[in-house]
C-alpha atoms as a printed R data frame, in Angstrom:
    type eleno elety resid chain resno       x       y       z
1   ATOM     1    CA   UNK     A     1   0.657  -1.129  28.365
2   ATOM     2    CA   UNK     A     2  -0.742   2.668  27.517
3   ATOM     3    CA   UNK     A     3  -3.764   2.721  24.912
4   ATOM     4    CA   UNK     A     4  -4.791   5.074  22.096
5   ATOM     5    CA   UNK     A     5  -8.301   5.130  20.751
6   ATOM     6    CA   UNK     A     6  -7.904   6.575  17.570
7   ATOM     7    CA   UNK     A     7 -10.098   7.484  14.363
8   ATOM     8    CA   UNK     A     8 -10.108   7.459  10.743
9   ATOM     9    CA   UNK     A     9 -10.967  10.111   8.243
10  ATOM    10    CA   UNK     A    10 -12.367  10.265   4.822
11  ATOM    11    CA   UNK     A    11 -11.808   7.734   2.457
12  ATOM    12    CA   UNK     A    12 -12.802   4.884   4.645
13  ATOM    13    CA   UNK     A    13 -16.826   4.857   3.671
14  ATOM    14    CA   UNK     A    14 -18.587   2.203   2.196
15  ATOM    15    CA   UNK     A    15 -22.458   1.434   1.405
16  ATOM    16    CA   UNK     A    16 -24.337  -0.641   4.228
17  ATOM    17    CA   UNK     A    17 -21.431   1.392   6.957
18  ATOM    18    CA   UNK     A    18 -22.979   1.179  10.227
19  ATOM    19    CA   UNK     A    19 -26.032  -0.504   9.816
20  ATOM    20    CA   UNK     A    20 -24.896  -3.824  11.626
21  ATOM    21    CA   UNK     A    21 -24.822  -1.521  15.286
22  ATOM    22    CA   UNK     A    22 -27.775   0.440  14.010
23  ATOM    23    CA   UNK     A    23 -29.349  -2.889  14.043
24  ATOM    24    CA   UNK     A    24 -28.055  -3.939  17.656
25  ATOM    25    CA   UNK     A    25 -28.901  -0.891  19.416
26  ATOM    26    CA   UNK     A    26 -31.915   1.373  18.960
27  ATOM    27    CA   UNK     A    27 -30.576   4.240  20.261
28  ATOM    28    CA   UNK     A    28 -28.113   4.799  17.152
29  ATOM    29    CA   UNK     A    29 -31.250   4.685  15.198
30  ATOM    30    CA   UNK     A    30 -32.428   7.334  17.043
31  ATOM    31    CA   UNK     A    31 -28.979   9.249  17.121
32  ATOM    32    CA   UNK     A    32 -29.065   9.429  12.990
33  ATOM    33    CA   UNK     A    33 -32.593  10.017  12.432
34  ATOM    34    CA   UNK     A    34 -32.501  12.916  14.678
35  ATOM    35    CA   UNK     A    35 -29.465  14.213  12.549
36  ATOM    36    CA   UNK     A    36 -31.643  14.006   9.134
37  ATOM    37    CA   UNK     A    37 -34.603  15.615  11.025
38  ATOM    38    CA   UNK     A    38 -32.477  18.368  11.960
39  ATOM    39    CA   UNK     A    39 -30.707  18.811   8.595
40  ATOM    40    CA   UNK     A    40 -33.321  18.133   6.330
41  ATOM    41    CA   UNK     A    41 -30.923  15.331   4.785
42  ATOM    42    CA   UNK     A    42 -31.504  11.576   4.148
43  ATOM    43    CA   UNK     A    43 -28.117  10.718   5.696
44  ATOM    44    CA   UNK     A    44 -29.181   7.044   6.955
45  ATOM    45    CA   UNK     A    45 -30.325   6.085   3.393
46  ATOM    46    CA   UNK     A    46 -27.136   7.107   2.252
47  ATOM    47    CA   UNK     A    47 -25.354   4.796   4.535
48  ATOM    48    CA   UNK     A    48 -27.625   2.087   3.816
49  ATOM    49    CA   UNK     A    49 -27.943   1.974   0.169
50  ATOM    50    CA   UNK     A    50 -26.369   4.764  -1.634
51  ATOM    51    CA   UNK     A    51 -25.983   6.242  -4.143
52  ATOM    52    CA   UNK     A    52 -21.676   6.148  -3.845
53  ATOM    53    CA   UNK     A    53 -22.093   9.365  -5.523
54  ATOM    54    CA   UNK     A    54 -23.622  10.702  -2.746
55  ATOM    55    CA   UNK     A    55 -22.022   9.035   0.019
56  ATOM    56    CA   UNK     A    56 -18.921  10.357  -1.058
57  ATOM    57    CA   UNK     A    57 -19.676  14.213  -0.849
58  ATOM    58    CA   UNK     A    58 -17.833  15.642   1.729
59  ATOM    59    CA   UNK     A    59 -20.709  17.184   4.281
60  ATOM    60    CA   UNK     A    60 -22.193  13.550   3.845
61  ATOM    61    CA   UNK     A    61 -19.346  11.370   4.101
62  ATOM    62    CA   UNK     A    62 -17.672  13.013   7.487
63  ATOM    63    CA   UNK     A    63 -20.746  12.966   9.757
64  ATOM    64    CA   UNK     A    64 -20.866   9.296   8.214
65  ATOM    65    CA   UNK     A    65 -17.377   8.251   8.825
66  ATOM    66    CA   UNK     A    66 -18.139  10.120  12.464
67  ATOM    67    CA   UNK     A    67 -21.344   8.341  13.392
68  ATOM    68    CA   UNK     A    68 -19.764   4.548  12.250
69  ATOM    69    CA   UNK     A    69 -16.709   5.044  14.568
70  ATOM    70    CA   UNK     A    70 -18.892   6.233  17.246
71  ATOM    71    CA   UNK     A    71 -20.983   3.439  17.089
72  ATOM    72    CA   UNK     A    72 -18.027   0.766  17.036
73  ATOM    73    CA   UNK     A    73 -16.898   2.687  20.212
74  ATOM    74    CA   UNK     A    74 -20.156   2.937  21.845
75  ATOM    75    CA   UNK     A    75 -20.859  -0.709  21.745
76  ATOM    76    CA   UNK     A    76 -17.307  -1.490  22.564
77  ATOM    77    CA   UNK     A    77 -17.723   0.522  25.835
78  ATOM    78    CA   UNK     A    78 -20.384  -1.260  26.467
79  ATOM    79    CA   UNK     A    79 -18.557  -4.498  27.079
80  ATOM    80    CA   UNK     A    80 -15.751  -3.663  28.828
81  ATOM    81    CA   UNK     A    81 -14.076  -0.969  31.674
82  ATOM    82    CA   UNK     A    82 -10.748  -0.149  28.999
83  ATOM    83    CA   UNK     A    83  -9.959   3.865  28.689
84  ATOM    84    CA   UNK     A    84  -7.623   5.281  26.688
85  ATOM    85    CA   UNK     A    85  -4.361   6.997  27.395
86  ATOM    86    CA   UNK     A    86  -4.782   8.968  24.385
87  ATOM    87    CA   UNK     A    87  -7.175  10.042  21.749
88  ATOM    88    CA   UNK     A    88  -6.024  11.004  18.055
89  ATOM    89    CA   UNK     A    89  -8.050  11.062  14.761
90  ATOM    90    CA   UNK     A    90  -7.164  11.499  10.807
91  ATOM    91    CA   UNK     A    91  -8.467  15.010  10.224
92  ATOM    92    CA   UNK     A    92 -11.845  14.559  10.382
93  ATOM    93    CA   UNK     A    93 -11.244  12.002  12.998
94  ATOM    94    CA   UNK     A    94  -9.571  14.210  15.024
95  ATOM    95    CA   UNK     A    95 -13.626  15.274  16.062
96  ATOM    96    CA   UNK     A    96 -14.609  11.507  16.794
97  ATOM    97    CA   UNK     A    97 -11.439  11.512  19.049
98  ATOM    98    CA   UNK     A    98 -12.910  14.473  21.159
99  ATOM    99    CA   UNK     A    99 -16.386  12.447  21.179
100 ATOM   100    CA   UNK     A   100 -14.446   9.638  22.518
101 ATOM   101    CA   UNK     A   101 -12.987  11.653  25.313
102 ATOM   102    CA   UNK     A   102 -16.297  13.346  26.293
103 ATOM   103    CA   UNK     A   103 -15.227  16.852  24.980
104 ATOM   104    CA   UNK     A   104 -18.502  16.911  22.648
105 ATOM   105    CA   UNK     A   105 -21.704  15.258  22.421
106 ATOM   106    CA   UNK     A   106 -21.780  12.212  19.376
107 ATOM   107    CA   UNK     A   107 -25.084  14.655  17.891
108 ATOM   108    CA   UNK     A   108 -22.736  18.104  18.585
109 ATOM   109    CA   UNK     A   109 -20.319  16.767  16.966
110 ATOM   110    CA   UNK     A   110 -22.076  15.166  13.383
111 ATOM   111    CA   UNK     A   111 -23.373  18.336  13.187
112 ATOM   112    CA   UNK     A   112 -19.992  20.212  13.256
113 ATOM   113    CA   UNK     A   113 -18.397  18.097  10.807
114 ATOM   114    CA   UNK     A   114 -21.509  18.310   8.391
115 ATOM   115    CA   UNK     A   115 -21.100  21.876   8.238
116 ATOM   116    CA   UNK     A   116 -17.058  21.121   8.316
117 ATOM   117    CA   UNK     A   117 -17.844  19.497   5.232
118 ATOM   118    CA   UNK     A   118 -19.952  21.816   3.479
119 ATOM   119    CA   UNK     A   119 -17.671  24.867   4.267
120 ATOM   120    CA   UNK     A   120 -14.693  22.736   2.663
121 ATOM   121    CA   UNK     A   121 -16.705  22.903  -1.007
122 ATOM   122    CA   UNK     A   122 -17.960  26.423  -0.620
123 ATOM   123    CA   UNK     A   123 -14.352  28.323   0.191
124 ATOM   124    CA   UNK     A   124 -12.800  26.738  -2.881
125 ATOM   125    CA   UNK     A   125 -15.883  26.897  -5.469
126 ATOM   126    CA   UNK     A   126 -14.616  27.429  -9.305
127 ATOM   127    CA   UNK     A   127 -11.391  27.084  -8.172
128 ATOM   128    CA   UNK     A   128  -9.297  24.142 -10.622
129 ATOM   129    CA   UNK     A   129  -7.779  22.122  -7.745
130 ATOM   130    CA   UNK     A   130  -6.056  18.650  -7.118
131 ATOM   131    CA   UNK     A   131  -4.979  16.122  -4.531
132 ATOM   132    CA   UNK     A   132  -2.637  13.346  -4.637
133 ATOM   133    CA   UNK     A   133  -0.693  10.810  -2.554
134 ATOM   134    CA   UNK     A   134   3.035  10.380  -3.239
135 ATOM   135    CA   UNK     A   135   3.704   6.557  -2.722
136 ATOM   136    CA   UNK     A   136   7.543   5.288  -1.997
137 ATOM   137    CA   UNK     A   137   9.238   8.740  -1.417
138 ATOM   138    CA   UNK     A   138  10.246  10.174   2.020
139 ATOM   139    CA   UNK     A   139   8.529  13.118   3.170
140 ATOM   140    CA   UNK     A   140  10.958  15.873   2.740
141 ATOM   141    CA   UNK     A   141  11.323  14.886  -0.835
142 ATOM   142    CA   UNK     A   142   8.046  15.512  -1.207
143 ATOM   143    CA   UNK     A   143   8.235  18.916   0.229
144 ATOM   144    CA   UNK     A   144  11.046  19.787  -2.015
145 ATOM   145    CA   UNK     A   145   8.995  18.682  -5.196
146 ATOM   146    CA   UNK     A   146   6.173  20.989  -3.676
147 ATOM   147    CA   UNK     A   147   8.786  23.865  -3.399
148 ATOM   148    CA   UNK     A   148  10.152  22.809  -6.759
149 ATOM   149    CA   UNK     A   149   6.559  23.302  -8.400
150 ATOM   150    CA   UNK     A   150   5.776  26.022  -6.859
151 ATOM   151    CA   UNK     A   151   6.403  28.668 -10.099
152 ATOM   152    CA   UNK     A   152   3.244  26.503 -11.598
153 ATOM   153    CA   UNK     A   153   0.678  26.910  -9.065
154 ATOM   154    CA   UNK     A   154   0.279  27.013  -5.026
155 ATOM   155    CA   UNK     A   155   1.153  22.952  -4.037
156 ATOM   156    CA   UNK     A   156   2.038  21.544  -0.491
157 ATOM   157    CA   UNK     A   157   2.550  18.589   1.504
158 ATOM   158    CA   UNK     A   158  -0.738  18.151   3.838
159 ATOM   159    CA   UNK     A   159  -0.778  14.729   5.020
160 ATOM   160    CA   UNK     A   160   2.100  13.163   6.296
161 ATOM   161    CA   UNK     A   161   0.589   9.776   6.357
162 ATOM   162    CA   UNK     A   162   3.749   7.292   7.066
163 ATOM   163    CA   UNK     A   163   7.348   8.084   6.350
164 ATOM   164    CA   UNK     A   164   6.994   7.457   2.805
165 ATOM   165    CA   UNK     A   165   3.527   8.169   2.075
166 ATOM   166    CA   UNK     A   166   2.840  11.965   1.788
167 ATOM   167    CA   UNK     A   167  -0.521  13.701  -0.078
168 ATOM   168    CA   UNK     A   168  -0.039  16.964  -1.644
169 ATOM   169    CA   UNK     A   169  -2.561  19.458  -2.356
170 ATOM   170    CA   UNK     A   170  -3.468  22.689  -3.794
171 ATOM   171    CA   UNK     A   171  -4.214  24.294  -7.575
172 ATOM   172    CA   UNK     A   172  -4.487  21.627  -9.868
173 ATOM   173    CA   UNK     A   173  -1.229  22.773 -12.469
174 ATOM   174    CA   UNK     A   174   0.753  22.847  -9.025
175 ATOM   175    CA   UNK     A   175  -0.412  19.539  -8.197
176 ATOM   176    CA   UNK     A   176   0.352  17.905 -11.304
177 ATOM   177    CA   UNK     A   177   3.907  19.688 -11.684
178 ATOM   178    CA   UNK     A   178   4.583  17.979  -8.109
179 ATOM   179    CA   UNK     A   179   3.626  14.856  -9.617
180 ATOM   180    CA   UNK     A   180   5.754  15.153 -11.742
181 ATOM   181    CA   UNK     A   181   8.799  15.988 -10.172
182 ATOM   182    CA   UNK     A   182   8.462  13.240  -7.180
183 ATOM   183    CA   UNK     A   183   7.925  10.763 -10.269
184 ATOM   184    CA   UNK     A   184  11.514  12.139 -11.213
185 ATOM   185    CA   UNK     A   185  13.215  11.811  -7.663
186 ATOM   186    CA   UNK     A   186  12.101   8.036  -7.965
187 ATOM   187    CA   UNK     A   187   8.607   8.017  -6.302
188 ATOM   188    CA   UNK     A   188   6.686   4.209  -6.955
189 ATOM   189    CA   UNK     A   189   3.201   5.640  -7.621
190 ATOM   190    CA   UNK     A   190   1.548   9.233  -7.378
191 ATOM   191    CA   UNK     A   191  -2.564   8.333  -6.774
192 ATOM   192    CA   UNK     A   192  -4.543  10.992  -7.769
193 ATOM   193    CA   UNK     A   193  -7.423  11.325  -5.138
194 ATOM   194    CA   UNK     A   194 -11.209  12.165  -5.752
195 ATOM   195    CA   UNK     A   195 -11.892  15.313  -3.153
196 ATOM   196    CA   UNK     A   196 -13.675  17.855  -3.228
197 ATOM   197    CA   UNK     A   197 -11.361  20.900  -2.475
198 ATOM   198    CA   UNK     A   198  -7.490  21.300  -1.735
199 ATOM   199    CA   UNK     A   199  -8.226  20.059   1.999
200 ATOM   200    CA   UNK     A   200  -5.459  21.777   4.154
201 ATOM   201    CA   UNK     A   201  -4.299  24.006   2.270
202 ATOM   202    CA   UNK     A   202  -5.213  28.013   2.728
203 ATOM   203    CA   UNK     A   203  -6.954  27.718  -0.638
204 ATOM   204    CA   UNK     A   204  -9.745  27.127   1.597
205 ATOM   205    CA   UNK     A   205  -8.798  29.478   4.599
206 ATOM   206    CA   UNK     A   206 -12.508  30.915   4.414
207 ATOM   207    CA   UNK     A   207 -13.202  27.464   5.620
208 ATOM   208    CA   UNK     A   208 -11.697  27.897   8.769
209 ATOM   209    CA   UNK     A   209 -13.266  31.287   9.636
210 ATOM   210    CA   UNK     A   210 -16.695  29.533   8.824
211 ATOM   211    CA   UNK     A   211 -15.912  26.716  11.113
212 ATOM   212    CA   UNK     A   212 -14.604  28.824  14.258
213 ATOM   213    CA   UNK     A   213 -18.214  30.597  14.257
214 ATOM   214    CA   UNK     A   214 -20.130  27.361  14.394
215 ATOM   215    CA   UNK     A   215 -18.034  25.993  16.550
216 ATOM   216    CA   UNK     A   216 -18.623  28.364  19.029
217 ATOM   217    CA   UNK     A   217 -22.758  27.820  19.045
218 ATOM   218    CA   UNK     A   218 -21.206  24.248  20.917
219 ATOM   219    CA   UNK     A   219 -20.375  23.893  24.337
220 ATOM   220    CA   UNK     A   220 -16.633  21.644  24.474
221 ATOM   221    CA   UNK     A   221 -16.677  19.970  27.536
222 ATOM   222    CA   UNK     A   222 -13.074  19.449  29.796
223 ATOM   223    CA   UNK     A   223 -11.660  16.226  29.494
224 ATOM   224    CA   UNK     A   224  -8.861  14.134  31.580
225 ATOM   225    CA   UNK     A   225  -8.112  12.289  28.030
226 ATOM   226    CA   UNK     A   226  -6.082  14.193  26.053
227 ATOM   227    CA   UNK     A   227  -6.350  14.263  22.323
228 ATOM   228    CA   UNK     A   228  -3.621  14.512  19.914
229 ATOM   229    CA   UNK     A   229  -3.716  16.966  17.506
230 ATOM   230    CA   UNK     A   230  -2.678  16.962  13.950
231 ATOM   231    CA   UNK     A   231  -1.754  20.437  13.628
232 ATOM   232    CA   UNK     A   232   1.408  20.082  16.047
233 ATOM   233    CA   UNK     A   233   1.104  16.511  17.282
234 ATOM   234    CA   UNK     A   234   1.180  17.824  20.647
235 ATOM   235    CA   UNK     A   235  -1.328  16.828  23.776
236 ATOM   236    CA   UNK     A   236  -4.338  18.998  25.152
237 ATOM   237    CA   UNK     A   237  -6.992  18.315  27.159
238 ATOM   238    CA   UNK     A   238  -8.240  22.389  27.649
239 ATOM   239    CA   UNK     A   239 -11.343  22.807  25.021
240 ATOM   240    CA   UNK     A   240 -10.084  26.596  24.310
241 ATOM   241    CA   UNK     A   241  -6.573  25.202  22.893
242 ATOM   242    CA   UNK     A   242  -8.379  22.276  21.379
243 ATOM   243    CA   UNK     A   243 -10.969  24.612  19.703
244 ATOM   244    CA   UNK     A   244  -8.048  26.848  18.244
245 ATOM   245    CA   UNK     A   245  -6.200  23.746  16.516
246 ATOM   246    CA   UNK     A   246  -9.556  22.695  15.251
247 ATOM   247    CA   UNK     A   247  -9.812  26.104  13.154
248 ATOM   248    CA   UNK     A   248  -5.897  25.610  12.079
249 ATOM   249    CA   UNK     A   249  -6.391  21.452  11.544
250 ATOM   250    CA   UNK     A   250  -8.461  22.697   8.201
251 ATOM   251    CA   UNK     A   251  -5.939  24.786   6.424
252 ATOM   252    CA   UNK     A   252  -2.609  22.869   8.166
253 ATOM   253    CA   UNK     A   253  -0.850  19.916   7.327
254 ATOM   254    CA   UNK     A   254  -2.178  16.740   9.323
255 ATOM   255    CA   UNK     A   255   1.314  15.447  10.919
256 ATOM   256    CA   UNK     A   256  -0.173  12.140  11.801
257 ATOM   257    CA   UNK     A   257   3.318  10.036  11.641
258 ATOM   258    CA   UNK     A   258   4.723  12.736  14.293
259 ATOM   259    CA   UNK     A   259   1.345  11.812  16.187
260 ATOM   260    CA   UNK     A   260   2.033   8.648  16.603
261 ATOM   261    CA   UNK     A   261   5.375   8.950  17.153
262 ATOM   262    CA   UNK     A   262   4.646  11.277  20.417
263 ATOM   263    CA   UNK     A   263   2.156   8.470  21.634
264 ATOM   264    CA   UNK     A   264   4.697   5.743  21.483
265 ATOM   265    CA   UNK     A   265   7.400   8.539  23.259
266 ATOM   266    CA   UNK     A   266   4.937   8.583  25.419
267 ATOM   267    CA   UNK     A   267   4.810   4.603  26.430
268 ATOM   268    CA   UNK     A   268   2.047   3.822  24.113
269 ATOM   269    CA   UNK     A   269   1.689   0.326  22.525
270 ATOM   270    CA   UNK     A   270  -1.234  -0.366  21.783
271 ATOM   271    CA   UNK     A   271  -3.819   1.244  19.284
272 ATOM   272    CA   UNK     A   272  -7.516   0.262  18.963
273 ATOM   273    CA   UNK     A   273  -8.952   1.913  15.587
274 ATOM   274    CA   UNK     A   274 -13.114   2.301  15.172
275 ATOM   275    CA   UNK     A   275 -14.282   2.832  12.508
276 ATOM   276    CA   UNK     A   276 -14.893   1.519   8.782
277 ATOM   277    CA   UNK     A   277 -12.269  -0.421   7.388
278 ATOM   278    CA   UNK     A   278  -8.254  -0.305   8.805
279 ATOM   279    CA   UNK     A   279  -6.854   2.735   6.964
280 ATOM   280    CA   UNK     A   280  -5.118   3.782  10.042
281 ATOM   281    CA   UNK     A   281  -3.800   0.774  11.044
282 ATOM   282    CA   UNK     A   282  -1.888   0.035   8.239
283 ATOM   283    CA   UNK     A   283  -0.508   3.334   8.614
284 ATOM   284    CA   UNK     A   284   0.679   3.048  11.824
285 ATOM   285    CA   UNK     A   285   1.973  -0.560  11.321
286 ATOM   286    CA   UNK     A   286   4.657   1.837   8.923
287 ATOM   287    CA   UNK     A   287   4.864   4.274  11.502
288 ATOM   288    CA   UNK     A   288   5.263   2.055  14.596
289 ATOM   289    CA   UNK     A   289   6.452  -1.601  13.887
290 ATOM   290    CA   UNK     A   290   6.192  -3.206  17.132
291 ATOM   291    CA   UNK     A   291   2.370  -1.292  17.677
292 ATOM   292    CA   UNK     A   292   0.154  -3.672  18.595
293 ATOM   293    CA   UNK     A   293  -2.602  -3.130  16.660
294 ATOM   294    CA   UNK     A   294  -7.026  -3.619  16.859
295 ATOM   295    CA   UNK     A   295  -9.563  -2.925  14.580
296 ATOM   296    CA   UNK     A   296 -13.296  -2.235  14.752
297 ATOM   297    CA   UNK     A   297 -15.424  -2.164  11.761
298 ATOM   298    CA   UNK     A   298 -18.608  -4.145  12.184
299 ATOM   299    CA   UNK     A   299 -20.750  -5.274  15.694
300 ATOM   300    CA   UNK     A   300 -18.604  -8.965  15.065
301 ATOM   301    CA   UNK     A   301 -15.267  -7.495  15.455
302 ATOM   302    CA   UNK     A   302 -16.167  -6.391  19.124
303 ATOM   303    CA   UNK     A   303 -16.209  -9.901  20.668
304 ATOM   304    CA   UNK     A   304 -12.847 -10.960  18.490
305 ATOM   305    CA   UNK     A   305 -10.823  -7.743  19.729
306 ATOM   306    CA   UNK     A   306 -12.108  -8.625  23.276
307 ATOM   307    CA   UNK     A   307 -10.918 -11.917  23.292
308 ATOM   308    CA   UNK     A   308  -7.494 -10.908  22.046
309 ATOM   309    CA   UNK     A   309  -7.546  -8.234  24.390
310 ATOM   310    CA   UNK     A   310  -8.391 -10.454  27.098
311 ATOM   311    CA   UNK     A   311  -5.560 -13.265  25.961
């Protein structure tokens, strides 16, 4: 039975995230005070108490969302000899997944996606734009309602989430218009989302540009664990490669149901999410019916996932 480790992205915060393993080991303490020191932010506060305002920025919420799924993993390492076959992450999570297979430091990495997050904002500022998940259509319908709005403003399909969940992003009139039209080729919901640019899109390619030069202050380790990458849902384990799909993963499409696919190609069957909440589980649990799926959120869920592990 082959293993993925894999890692969710934003959207999965919540106030009091984390502070259950902050509380069982010191040395995350440590790990997220430095980060404020070094920032100048009051990140842990955040976590702990709020405001959801605040949380919910982007260059806050990512090196949140990071930090929680390294501590589920860190503790769950701590208790057992499993490795991974394969690491993946949801966008963001894509840069826990190269934490998890030793390609950057936990404090490298928080500060990368910080700075991820802040250079999302900035490259779209004043900019009207919109995001939205098409619920109950199949993904090339959504593409054609994209291509169908397209005379109304710059819209495309970025997240290919399950087979018949799909976001779209981009200027807020094209947005709308492909709302619009997937309502009309007989989609069940279209959820607008609360972000704070057109994420993946190259609205934001100045993004990208921003993020290649700070990534290259970081060393990127080589790895035997090879991460899946959303840009072509296609194994690496050279940091070069991995570096380059990092710069694209901002302004591409995040092909997560051909991720998984690959993985289960590949002889994978089981999937162990960290992390808050189970966003990615349920998505592969569309994606992959007979995945055997694990899930860990808080320091309690360690112990129960052994066990089943175990049985």
């Amino acid at each position: 039975m082959k293993t993925a480790f894999v890692f969710p992205g934003q959207g999965a915060q919540y106030i009091g995230m984390a502070m259950d393993f902050v509380a069982a080991d010191p040395a995350l303490a440590e790990l997220l005070n430095g980060f404020d020191a070094a920032h100048g932010t009051n990140l842990m506060q955040i976590m702990q108490a709020g405001p959801e305002e605040s949380l919910k920025e982007t260059r806050f919420t990512q090196p949140a969302i990071l930090f929680h799924s390294y501590c589920a993993l860190k503790l769950f390492l701590a208790k057992t000899d499993i490795k991974p076959d394969f690491v993946a992450g949801h966008s963001l999570g894509e840069f826990t997944a190269l934490v998890a297979n030793g390609m950057l430091t936990p404090a490298d990495a928080m500060h990368i996606v910080h700075k991820r997050g802040e250079f999302m904002i900035r490259a779209n500022a004043g900019v009207p734009f919109a995001m939205a998940a098409i619920i109950g259509l199949d993904a090339q319908a959504v593409i054609d309602a994209c291509n169908e709005a397209s005379e109304a403003g710059i819209v495309l399909a970025v997240n290919f989430n399950t087979p018949i969940q799909t976001v779209i992003s981009g200027s807020a009139s094209g947005v709308q218009a492909a709302g619009e039209i997937a309502k009309a080729k007989g989609a069940k919901r279209v959820l607008p989302l609360v972000v704070g640019g057109p994420f993946h899109t190259p609205l934001i390619h100045e993004a990208s540009q921003w993020l290649a030069t700070e990534m290259s202050k970081f060393p990127f380790a080589n790895t035997t664990i090879p991460v899946v990458s959303n840009v072509d849902a296609m194994p690496s384990t050279d940091p070069t490669e991995t570096v380059a799909k990092l710069e694209r993963q901002i302004i591409s499409p995040v092909r997560w149901v051909e991720c998984i696919e690959y993985m289960k190609s590949q002889g994978v069957t089981r999937y162990i999410e960290f992390g808050p909440q189970k966003v990615l589980s349920g998505m592969i649990k569309n994606i992959d019916k007979d995945a055997v799926l694990f899930n860990i959120d808080k320091v309690e869920d360690i112990d129960t996932v052994l066990a089943a592990l175990n049985a």
